[in-house]
The first five atom37 places (N, CA, C, CB, O) and aatype in JSON, in Angstrom:
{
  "aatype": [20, 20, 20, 20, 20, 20, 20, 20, 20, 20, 20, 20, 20, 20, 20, 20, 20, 20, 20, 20, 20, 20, 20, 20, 20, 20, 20, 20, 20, 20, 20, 20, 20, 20, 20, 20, 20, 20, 20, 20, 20, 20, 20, 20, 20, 20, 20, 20, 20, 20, 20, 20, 20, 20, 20, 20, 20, 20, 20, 20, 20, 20, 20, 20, 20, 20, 20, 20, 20, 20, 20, 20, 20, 20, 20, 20, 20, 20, 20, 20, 20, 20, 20, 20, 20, 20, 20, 20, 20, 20, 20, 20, 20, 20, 20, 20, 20, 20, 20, 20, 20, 20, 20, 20, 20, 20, 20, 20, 20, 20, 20, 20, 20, 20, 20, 20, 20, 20, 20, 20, 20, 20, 20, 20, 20, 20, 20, 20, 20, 20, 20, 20, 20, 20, 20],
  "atom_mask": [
    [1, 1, 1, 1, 1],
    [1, 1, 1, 1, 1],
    [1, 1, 1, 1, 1],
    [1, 1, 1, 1, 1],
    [1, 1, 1, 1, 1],
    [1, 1, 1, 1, 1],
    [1, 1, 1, 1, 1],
    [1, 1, 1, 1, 1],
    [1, 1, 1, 1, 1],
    [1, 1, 1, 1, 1],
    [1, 1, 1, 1, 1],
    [1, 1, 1, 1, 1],
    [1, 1, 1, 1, 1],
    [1, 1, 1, 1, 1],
    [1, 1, 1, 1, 1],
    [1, 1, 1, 1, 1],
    [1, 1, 1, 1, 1],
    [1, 1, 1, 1, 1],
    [1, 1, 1, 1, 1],
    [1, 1, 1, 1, 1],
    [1, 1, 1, 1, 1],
    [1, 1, 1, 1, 1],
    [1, 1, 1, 1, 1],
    [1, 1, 1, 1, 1],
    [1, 1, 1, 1, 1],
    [1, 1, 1, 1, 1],
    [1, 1, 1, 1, 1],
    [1, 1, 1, 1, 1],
    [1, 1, 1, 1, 1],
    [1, 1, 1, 1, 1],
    [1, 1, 1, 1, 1],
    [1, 1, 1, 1, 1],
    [1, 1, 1, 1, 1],
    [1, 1, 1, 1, 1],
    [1, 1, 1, 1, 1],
    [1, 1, 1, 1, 1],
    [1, 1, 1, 1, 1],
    [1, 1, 1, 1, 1],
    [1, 1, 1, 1, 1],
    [1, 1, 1, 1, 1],
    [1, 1, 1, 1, 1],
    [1, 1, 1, 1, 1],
    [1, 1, 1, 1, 1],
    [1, 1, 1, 1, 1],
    [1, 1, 1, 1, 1],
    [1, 1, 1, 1, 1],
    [1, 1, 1, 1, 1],
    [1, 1, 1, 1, 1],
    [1, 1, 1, 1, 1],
    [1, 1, 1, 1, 1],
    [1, 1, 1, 1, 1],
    [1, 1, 1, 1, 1],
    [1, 1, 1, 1, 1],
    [1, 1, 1, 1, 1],
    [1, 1, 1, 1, 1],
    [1, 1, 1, 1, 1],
    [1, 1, 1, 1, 1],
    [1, 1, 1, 1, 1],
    [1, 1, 1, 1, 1],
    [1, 1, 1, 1, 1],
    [1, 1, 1, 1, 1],
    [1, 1, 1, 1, 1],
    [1, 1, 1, 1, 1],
    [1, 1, 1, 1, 1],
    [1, 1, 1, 1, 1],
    [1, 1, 1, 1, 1],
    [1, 1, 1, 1, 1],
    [1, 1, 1, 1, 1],
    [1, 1, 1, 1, 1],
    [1, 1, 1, 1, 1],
    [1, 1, 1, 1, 1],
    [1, 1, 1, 1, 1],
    [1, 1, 1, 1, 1],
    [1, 1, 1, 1, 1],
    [1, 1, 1, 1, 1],
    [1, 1, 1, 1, 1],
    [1, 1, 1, 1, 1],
    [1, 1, 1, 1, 1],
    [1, 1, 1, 1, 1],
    [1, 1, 1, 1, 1],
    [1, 1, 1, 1, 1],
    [1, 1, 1, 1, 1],
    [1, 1, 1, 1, 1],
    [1, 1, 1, 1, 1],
    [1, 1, 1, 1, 1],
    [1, 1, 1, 1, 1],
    [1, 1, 1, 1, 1],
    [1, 1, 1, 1, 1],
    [1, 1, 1, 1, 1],
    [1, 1, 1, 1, 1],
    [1, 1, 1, 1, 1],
    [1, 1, 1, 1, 1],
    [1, 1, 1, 1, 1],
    [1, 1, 1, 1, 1],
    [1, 1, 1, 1, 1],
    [1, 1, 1, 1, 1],
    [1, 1, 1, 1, 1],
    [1, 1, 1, 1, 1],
    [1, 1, 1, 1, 1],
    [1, 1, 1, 1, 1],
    [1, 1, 1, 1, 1],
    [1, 1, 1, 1, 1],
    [1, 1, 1, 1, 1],
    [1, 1, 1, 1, 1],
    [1, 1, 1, 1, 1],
    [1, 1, 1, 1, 1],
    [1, 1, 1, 1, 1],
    [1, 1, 1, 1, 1],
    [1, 1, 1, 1, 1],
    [1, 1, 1, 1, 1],
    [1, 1, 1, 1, 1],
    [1, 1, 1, 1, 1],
    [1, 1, 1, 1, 1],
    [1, 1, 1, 1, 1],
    [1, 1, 1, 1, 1],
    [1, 1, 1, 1, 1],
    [1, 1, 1, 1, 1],
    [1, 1, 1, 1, 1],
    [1, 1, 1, 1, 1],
    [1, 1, 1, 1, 1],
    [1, 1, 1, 1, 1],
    [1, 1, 1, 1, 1],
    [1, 1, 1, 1, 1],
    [1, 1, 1, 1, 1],
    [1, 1, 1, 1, 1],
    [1, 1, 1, 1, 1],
    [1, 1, 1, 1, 1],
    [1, 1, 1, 1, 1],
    [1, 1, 1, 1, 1],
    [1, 1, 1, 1, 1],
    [1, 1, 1, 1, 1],
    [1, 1, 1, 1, 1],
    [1, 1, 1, 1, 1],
    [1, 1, 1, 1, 1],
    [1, 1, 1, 1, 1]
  ],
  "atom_positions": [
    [[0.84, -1.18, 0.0], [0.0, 0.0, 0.0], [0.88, 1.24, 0.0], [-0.96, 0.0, 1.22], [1.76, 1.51, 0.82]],
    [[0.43, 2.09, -1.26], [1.51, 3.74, -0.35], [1.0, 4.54, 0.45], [2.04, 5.02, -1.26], [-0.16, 4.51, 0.87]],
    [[1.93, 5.38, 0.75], [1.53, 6.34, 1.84], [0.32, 6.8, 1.39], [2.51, 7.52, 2.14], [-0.44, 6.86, 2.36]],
    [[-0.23, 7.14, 0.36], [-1.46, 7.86, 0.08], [-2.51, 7.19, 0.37], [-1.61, 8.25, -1.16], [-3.34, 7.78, 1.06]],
    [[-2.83, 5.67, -0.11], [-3.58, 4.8, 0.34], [-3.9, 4.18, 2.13], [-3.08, 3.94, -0.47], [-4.82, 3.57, 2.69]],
    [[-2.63, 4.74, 2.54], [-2.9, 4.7, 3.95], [-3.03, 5.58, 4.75], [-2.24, 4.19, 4.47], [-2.85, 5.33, 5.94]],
    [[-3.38, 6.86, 4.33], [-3.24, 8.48, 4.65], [-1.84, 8.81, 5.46], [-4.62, 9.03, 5.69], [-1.7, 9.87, 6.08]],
    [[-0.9, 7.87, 5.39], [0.47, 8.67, 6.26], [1.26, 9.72, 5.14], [1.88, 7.27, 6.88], [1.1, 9.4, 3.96]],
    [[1.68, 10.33, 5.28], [2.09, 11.46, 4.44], [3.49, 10.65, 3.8], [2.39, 13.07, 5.42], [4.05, 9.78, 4.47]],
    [[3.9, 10.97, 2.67], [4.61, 10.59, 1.96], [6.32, 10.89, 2.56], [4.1, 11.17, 0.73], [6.45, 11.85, 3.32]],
    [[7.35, 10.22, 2.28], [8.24, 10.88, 3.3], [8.61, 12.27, 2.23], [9.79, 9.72, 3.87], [8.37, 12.45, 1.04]],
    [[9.34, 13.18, 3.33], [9.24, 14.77, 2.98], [8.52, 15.14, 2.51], [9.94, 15.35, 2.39], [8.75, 15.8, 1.5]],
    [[7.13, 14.92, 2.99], [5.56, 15.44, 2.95], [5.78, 16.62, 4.04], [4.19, 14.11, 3.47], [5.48, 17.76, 3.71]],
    [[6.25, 16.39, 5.21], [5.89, 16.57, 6.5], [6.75, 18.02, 6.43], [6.34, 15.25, 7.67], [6.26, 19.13, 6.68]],
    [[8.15, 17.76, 6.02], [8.95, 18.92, 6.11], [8.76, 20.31, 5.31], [10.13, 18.46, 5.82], [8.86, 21.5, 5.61]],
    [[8.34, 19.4, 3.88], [7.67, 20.31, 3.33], [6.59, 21.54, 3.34], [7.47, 19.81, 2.93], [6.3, 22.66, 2.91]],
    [[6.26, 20.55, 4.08], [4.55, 21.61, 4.35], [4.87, 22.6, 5.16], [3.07, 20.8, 5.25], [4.53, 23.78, 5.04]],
    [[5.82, 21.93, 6.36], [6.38, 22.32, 7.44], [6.89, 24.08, 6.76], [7.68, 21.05, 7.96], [6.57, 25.22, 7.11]],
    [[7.8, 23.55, 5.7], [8.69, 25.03, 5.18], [7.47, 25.8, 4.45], [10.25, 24.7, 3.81], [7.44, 27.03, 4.56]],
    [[6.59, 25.22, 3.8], [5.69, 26.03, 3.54], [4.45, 26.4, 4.16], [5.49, 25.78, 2.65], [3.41, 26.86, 3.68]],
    [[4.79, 26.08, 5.42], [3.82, 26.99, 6.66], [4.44, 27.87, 7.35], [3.2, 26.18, 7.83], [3.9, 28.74, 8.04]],
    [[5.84, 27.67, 7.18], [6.67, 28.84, 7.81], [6.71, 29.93, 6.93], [8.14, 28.47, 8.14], [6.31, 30.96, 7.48]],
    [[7.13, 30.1, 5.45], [6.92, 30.89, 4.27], [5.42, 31.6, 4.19], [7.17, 29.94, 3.02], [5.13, 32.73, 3.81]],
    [[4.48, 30.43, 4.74], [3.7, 31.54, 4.46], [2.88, 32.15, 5.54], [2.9, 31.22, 3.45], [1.88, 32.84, 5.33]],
    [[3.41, 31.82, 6.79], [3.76, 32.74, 8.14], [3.96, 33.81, 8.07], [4.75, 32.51, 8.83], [3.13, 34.62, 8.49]],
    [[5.26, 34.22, 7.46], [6.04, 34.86, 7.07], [5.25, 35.83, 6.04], [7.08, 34.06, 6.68], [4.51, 36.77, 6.31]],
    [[5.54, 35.47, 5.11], [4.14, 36.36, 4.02], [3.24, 37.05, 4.96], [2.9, 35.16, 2.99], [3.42, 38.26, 5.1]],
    [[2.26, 36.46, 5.65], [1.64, 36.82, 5.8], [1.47, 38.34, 6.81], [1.3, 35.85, 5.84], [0.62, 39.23, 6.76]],
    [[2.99, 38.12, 7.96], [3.23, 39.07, 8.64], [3.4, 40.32, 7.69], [4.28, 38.74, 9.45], [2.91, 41.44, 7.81]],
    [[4.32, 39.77, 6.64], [4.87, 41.09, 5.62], [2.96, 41.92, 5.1], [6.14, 40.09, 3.6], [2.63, 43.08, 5.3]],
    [[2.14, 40.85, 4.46], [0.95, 41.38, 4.01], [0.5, 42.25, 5.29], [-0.1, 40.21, 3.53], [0.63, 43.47, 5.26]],
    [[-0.02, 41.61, 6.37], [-0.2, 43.02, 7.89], [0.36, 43.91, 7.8], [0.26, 42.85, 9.36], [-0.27, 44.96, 7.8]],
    [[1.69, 43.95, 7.68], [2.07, 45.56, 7.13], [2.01, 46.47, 5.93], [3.15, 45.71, 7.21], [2.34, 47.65, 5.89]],
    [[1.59, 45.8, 5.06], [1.03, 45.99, 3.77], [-0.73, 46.65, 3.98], [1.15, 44.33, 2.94], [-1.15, 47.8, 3.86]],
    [[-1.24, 45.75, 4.23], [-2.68, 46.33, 5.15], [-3.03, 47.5, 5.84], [-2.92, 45.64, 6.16], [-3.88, 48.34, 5.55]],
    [[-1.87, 47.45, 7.3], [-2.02, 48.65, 7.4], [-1.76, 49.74, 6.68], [-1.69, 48.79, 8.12], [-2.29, 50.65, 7.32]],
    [[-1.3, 50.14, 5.8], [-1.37, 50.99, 5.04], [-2.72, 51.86, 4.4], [-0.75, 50.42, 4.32], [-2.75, 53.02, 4.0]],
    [[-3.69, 50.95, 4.46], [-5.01, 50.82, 3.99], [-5.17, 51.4, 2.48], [-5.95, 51.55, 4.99], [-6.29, 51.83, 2.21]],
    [[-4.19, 51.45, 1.49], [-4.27, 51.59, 0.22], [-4.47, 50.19, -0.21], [-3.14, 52.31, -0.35], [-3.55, 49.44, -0.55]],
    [[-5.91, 49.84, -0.17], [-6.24, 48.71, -1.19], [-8.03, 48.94, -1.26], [-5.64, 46.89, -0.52], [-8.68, 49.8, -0.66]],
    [[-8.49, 47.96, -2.12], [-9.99, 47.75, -2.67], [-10.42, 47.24, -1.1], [-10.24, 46.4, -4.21], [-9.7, 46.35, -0.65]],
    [[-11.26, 47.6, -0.43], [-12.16, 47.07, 0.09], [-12.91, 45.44, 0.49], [-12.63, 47.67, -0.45], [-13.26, 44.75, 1.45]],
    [[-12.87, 45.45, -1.01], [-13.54, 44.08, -1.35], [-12.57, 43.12, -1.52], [-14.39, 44.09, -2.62], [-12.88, 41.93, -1.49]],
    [[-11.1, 43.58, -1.73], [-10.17, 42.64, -1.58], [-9.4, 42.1, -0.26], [-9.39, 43.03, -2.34], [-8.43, 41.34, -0.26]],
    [[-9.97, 42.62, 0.73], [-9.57, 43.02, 2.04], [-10.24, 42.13, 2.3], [-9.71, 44.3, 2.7], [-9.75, 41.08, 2.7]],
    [[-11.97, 42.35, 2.09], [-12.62, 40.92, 2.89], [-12.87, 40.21, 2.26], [-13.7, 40.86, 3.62], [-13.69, 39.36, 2.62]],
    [[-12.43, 40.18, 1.27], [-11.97, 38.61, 0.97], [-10.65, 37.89, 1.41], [-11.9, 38.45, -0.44], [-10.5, 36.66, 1.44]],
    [[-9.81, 38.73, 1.7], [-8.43, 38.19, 2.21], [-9.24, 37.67, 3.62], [-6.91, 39.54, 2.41], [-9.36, 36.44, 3.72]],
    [[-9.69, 38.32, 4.47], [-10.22, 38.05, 5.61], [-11.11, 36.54, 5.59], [-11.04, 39.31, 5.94], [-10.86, 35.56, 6.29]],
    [[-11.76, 36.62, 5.0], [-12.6, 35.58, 5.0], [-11.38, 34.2, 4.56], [-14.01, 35.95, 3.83], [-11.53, 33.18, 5.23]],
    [[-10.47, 34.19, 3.7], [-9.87, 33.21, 3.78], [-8.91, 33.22, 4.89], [-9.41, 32.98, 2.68], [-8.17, 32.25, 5.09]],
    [[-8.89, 34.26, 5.61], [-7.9, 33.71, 6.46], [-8.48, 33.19, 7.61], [-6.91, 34.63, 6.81], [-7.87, 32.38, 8.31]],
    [[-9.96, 33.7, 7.96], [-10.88, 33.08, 8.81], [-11.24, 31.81, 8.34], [-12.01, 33.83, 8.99], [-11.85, 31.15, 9.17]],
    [[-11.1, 31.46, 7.63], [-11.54, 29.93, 6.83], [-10.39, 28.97, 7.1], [-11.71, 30.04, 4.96], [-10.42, 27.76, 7.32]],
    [[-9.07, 30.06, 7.01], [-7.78, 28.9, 7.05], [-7.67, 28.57, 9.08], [-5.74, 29.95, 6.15], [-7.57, 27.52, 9.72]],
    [[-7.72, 29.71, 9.44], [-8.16, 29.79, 10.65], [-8.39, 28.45, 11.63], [-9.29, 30.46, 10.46], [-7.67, 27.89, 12.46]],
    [[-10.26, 28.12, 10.93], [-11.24, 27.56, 11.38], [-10.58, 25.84, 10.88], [-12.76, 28.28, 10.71], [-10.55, 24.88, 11.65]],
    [[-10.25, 25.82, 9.87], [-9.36, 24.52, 9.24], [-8.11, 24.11, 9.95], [-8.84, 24.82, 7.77], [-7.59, 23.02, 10.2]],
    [[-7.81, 25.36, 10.19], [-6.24, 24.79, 10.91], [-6.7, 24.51, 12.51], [-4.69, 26.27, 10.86], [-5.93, 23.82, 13.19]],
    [[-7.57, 24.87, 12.94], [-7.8, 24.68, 14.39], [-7.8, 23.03, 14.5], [-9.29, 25.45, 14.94], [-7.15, 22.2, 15.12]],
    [[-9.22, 23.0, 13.27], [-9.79, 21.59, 13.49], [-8.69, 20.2, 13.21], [-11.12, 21.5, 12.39], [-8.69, 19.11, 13.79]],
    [[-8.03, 20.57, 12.39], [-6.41, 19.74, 11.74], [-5.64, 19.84, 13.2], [-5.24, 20.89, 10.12], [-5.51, 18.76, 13.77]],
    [[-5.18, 20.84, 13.77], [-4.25, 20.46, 14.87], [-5.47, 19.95, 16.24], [-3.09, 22.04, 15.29], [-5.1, 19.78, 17.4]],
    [[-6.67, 19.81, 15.85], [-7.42, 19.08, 17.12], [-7.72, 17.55, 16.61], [-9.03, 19.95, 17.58], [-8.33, 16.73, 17.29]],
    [[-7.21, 17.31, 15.34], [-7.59, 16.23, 14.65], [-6.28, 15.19, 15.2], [-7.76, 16.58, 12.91], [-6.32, 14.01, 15.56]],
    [[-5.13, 16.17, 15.1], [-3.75, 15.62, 15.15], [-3.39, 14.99, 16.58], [-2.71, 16.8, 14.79], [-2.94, 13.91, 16.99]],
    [[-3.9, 16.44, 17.25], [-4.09, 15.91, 19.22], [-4.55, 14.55, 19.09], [-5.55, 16.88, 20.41], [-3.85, 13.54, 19.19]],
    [[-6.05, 14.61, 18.81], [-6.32, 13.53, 19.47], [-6.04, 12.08, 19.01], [-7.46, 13.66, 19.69], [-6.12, 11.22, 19.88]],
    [[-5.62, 11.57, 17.35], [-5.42, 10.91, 16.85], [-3.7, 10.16, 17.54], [-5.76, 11.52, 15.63], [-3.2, 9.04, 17.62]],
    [[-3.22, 12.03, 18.0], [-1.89, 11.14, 19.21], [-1.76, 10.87, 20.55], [-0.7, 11.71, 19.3], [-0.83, 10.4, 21.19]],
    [[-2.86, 11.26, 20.85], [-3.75, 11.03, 21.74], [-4.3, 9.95, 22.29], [-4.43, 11.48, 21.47], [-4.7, 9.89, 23.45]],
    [[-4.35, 8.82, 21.24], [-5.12, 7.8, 20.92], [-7.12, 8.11, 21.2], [-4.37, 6.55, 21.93], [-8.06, 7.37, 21.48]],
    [[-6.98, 9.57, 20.92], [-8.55, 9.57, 21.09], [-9.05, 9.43, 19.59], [-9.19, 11.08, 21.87], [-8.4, 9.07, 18.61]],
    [[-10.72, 9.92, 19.7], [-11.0, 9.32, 18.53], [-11.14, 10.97, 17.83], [-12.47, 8.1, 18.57], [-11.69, 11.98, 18.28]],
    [[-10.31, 10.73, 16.46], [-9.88, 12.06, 15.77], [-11.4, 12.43, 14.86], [-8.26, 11.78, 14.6], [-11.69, 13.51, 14.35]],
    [[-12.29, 11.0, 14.87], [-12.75, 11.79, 13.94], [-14.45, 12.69, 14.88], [-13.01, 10.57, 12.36], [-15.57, 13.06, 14.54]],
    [[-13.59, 12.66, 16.16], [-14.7, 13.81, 16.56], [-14.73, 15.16, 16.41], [-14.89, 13.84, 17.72], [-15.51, 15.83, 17.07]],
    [[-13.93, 15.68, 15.56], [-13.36, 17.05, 15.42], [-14.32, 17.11, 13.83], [-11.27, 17.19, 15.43], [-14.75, 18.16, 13.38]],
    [[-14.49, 15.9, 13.23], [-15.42, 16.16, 12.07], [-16.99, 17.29, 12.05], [-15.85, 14.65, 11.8], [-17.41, 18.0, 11.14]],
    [[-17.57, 17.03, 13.5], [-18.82, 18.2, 12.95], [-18.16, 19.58, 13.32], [-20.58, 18.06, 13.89], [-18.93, 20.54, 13.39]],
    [[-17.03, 19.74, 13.52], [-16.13, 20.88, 13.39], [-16.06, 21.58, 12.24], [-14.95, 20.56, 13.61], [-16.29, 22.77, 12.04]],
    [[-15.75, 20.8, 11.57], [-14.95, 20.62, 10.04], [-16.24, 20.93, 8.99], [-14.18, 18.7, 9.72], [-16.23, 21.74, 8.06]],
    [[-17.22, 20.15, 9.35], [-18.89, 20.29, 8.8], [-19.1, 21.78, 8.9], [-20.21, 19.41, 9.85], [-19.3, 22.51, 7.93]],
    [[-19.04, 22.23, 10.42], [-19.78, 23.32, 10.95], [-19.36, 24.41, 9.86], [-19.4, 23.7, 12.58], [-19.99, 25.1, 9.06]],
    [[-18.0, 24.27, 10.19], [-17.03, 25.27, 9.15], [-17.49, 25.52, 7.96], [-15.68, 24.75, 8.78], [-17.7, 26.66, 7.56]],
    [[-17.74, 24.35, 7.21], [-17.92, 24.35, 5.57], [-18.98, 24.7, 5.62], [-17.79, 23.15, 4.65], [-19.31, 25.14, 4.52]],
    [[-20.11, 24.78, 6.67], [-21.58, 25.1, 6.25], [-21.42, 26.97, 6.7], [-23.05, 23.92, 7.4], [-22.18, 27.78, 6.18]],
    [[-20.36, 27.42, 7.69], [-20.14, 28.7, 8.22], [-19.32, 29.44, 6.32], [-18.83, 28.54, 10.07], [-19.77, 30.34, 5.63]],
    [[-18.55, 28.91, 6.16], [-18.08, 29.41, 4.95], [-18.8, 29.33, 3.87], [-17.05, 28.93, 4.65], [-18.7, 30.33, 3.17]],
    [[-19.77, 28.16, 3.32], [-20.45, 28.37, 2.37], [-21.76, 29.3, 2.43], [-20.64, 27.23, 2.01], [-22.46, 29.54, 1.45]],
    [[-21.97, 29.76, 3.62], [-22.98, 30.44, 3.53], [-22.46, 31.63, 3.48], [-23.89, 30.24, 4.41], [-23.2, 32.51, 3.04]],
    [[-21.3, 31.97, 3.82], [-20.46, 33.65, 3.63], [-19.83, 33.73, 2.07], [-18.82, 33.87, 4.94], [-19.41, 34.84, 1.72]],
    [[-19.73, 32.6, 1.12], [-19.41, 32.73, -0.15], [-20.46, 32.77, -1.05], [-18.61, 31.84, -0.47], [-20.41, 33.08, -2.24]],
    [[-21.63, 32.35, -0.25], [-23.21, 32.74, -1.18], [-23.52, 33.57, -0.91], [-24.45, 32.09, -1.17], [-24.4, 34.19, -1.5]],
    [[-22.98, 33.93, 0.06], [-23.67, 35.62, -0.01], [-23.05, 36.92, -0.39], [-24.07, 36.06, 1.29], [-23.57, 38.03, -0.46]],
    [[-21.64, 36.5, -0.64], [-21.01, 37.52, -1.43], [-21.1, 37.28, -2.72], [-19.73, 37.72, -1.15], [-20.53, 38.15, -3.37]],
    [[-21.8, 36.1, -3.62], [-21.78, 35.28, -4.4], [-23.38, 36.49, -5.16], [-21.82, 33.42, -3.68], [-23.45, 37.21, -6.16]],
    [[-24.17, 36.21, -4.29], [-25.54, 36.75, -3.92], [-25.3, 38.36, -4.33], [-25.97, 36.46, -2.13], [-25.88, 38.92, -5.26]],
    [[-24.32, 39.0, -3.43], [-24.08, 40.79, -3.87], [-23.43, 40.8, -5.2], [-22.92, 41.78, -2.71], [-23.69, 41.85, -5.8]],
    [[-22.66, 39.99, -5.86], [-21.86, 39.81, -6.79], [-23.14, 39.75, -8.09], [-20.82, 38.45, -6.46], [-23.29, 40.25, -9.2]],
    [[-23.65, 39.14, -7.49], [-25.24, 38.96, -8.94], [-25.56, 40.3, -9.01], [-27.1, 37.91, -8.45], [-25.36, 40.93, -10.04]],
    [[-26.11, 40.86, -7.9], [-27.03, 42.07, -7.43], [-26.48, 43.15, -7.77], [-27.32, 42.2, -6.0], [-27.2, 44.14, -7.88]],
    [[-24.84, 43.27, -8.07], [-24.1, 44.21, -8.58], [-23.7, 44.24, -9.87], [-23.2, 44.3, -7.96], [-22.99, 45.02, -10.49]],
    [[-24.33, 43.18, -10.18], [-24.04, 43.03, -11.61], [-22.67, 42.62, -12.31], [-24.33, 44.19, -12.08], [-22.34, 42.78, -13.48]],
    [[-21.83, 41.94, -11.04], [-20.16, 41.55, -11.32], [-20.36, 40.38, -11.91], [-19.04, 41.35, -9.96], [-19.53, 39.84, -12.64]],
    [[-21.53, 39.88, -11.63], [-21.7, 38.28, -12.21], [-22.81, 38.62, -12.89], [-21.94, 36.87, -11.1], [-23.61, 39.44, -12.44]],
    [[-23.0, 37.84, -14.4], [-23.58, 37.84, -15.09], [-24.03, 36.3, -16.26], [-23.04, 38.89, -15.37], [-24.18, 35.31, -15.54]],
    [[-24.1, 36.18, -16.8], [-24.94, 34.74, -17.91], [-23.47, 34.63, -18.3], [-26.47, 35.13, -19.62], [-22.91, 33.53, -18.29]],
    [[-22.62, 36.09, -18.75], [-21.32, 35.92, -19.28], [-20.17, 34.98, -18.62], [-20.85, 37.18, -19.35], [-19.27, 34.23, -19.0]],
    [[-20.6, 35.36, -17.63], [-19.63, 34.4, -16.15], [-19.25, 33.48, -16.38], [-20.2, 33.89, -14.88], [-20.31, 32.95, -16.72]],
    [[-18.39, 32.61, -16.52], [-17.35, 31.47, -16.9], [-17.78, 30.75, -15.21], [-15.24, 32.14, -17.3], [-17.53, 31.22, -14.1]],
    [[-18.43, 29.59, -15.54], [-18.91, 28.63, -14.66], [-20.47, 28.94, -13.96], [-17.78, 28.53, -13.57], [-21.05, 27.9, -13.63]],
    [[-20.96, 29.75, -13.79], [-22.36, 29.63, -13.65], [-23.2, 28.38, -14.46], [-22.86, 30.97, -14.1], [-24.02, 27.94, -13.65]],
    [[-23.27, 27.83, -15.45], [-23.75, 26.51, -16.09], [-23.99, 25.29, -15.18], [-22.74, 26.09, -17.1], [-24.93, 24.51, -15.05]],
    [[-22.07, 25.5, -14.26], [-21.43, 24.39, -13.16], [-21.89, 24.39, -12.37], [-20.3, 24.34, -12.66], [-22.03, 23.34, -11.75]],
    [[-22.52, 25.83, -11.82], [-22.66, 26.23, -10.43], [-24.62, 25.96, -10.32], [-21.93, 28.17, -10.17], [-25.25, 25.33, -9.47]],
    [[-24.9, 26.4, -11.0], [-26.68, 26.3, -10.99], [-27.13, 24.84, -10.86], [-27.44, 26.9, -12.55], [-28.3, 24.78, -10.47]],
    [[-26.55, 23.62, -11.07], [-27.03, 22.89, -11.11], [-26.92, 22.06, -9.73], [-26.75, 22.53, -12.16], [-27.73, 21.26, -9.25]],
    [[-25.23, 22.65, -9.07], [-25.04, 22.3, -7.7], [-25.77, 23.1, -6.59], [-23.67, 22.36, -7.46], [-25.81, 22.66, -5.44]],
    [[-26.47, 24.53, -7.0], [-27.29, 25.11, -5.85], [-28.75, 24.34, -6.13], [-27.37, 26.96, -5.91], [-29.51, 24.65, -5.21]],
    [[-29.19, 23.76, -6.75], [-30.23, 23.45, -7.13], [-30.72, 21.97, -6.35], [-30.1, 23.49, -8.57], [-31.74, 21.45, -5.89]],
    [[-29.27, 21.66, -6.52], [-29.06, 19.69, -5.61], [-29.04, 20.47, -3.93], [-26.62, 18.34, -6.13], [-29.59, 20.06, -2.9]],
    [[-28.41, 21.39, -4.08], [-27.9, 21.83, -2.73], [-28.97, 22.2, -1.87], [-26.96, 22.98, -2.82], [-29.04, 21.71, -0.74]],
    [[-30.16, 23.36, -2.46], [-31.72, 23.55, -2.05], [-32.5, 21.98, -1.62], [-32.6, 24.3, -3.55], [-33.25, 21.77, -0.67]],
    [[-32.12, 21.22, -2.45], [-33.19, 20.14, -2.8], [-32.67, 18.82, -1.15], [-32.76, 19.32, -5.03], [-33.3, 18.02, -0.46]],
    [[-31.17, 19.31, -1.22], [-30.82, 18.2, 0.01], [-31.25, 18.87, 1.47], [-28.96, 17.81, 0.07], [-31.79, 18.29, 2.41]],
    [[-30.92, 20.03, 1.41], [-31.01, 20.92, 2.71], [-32.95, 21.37, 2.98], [-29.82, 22.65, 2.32], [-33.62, 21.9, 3.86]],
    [[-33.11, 20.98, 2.12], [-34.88, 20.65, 2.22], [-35.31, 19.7, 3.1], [-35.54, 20.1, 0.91], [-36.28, 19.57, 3.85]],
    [[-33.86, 18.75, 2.68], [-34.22, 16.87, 3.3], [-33.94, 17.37, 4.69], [-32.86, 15.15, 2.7], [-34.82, 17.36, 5.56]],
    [[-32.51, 17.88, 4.93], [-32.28, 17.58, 6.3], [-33.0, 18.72, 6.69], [-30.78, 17.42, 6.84], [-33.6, 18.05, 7.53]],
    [[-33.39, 19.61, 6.82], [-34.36, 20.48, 7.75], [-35.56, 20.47, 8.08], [-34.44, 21.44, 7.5], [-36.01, 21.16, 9.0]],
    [[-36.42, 19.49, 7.19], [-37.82, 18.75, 7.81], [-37.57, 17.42, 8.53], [-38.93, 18.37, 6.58], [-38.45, 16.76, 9.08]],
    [[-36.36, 17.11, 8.47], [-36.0, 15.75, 9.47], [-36.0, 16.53, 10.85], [-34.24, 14.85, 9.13], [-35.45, 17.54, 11.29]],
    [[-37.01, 15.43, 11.39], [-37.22, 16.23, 13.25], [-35.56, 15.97, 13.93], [-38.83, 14.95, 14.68], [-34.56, 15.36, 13.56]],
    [[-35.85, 16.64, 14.87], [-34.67, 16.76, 15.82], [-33.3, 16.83, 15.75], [-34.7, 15.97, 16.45], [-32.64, 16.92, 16.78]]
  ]
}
C-alpha cells in the first residue's frame, strides 16, 4: 500500500509543508504591514479576511484532529467541526456570491455559472431533506 492509500504522508511530505507553513507565516506578517497601510480595494480586504478566517477555522480543526489521533482519542470527533465550518463558509461565499449577482459583477457571461446552478439546485433540494428531518 503507499503512503497515500494509507493516509500517512509521503516521506518529505511533513517537512515540506512544514517550510511552507513557515513561508507563508512569514508572508503573511509582511501582508499586515502591507494592510495597514489601507491603500487597497475594500472588497479585496474581505476577501483576504474571510480566507484567512476559513484557514483559521481549518487549521484549528487539523491540529485538534492531530491531538487527538496522538492522543489515541477518537480524531474523527473534530469532524462536525470541520462540517460546521464548511456550512459557516459556504454560507459567507453565497452571499457575497448573492451581492456579486445584485451588482451586476456576475452575469450569464460568467465562466462557470452553467457548473454552479445545477449544484445550488441539488444543494436547495438536500437541505430541504435535512431540515424537515425532526430533531
Amino acid at each position: 500500500m503507499s503512503p497515500s492509500e494509507t493516509g500517512a504522508p509521503a516521506a518529505g511530505t511533513a517537512a515540506t509543508l512544514t517550510e511552507r507553513l513557515a513561508a507563508a507565516t512569514e508572508n503573511l506578517r509582511e501582508l499586515e504591514q502591507l494592510v495597514k497601510s489601507g491603500d487597497l480595494d475594500t472588497r479585496v480586504l474581505q476577501e483576504f479576511r474571510n480566507a484567512v478566517d476559513h484557514i483559521r477555522g481549518t487549521s484549528w480543526a487539523v491540529q485538534q484532529w492531530i491531538g487527538l489521533r496522538n492522543e489515541r482519542g477518537d480524531p474523527y470527533s473534530v469532524i462536525p467541526t470541520l462540517s460546521a465550518e464548511r456550512v459557516r463558509r459556504g454560507a459567507a461565499l453565497l452571499k457575497d456570491l448573492l451581492l456579486d449577482i445584485q451588482s451586476g459583477e456576475v452575469a450569464i457571461e460568467t465562466p462557470g455559472l452553467d457548473k454552479l446552478y445545477p449544484v445550488v439546485v441539488d444543494l436547495e433540494q438536500r437541505l430541504k431533506m435535512v431540515l424537515r428531518r425532526p430533531g
